[in-house]
N, C-alpha and C positions, 0 to 999 in steps of 0.2 A: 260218584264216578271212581271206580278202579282202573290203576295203572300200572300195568304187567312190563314190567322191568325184561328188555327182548335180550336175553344172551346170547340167541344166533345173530345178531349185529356183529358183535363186537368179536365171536367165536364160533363160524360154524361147523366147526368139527366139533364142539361139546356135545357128547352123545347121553351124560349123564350127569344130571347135576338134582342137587337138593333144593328144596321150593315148599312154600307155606300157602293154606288151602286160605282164600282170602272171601271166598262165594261161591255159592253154587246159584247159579239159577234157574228160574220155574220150568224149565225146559230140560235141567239136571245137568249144564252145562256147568263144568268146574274151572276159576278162574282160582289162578296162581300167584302169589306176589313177582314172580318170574318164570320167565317158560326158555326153552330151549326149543319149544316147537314152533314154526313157521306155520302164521295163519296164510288162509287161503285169501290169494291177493296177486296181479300183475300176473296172473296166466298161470302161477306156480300152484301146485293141489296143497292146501293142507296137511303137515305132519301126522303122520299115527305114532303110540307107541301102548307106551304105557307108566302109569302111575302107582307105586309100592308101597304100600301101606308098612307100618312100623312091625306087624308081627306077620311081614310077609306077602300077604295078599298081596294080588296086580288088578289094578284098574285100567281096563280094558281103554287105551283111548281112538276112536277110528277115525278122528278127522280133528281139526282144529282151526277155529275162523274167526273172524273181527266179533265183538260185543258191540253197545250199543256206539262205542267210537272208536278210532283208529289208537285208543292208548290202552284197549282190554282185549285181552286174549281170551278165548274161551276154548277149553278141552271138552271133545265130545263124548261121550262114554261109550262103547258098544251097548246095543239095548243088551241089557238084564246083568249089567255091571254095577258094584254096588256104588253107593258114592259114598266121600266120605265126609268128614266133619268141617265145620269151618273152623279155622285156627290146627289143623292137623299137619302133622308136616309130613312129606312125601319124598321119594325117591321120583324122579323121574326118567325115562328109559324110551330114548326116541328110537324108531324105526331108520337105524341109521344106512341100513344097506335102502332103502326106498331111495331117505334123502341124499344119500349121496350120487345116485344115478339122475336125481330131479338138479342137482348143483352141475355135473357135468354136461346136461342138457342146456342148461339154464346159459351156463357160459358160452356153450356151443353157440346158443342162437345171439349171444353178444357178436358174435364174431361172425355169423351169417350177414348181419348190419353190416359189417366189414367189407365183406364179397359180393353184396348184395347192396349197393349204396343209392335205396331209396327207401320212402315214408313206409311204418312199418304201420298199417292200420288193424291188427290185431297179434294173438300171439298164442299158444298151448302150447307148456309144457308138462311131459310123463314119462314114464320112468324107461319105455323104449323107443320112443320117438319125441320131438316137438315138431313143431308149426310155427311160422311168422305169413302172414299176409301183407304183400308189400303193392304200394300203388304205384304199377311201373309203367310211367308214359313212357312207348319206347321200344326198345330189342330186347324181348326177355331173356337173360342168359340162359347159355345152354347149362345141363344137370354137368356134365363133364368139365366143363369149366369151373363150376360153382364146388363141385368136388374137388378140385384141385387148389383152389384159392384155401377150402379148409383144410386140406393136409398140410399146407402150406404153412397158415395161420397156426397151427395146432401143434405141429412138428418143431416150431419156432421157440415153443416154450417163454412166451410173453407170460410175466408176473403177473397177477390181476389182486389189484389192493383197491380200498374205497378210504373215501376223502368225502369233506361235508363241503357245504359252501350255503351265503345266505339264500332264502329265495332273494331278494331283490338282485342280486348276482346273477341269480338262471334269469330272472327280466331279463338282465342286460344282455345274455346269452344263450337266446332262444333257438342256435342252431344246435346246441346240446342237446333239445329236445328232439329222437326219433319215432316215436312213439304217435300215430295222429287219435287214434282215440282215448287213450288212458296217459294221463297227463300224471305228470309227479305228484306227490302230495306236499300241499305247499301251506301255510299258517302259522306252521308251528315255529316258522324264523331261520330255520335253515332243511337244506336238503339232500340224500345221503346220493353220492355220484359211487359209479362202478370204473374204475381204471384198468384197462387190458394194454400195459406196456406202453408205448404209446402213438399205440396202432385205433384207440377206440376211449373213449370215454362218455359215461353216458347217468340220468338219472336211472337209478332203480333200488327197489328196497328189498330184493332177493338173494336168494342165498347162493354162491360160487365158492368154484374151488381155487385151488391159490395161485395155480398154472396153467397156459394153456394147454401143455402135455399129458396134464390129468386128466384130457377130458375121454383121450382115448379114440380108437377110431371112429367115426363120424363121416356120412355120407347124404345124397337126398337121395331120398325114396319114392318124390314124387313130386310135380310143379304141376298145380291145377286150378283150371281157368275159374275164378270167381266174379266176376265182370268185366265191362267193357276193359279197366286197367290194372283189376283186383287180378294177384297172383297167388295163392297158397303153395308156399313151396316147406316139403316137409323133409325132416333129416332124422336120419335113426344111427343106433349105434352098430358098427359092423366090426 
């Protein structure tokens, strides 16, 4: 079992960093002793970039996703990209303008929780819009309201840092959890929380920006009926 050391935890503006080829596998998926790229997970797409070989060459990468467990990364190649060695060491070069419109979305819909304070039972986010589906027994807000709560919210320039805590911690503080069908990932003994000032706090293992001002403007573009109390309501950047 390989265990890809996540540098976007700890740093997700790292757009470049150095990394050694640890696997490739049957499927020609390249797996790194550390990655800077963001597997596909919790509603956020996959990093692309690219991978540099020592005399140059780019390895094409168009997506990047969970191996056989939540501790291996695996970089996807564009078909007819070559691979390279194991034990090779690499330049890596993430698709930084992508992810960083996937980090302002990302935070956005932190803060739609905010304005929006009911169970969120699903989520997409991309690079010009996201979505949250919320189970709203009740008065669905109006779009003019909900746009006003995020100018609000986003104008405010709340800090957003993350902080760990055990799982047996989040037992004890199960209203943390807004999320009803994707649950935090818990086993490993502790669990990483997302802090937006302290207006929101919440499990998640995605990548944000450091402010709410950075997320820029932000509005819904659409609240659509998904069942008897299912709301889809979606917000792009404007």
């Amino acid at each position: 079992m390989t265990e890809t050391a996540l540098l976007f935890r700890e740093d997700p503006y790292l757009s470049t960093a150095e990394a050694k080829v640890v696997g490739v596998n049957e499927r020609g998926g390249i797996i790194l002793d550390r990655t800077i790229f963001y597997a596909t997970g919790g509603g956020q797409p996959g990093d692309a970039g690219a991978l540099e070989r020592a005399d140059g060459t780019m390895i094409s990468i168009a997506t990047t996703v969970y191996g056989d467990t939540k501790t291996e990364i695996v970089h996807v190649p564009a078909e007819g990209s070559p691979l390279p060695e194991i034990g090779e060491t690499l330049v890596a070069h993430l698709d930084w303008a992508t992810r960083h419109r996937h980090m302002r979305i990302h935070t956005g819909l932190h803060l739609l929780t905010v304005a929006v304070p009911f169970p969120v039972s699903g989520g997409r986010i991309g690079t010009e819009e996201g979505h949250l589906d919320f189970d709203i027994d009740g008065t669905v807000p109006q779009k003019e309201e909900i746009d006003a709560r995020l100018a609000e919210l986003i104008a405010a320039d709340h800090a957003v840092s993350t902080e760990w805590i055990t799982d047996d911690e989040l037992l004890a503080n199960p209203g943390l959890i807004k999320t009803m069908s994707v649950k935090p990932p818990m086993g490993s003994g502790r669990v990483r929380l997302v802090r937006i000032g302290d207006i929101d706090l919440q499990p998640c293992g995605g990548t944000h920006v450091q402010s709410t001002a950075e997320i820029g403007g932000l509005a819904v573009s659409k609240i659509e009926n998904k069942g008897k109390q299912n709301r889809r309501i979606r917000v792009r950047f404007v």
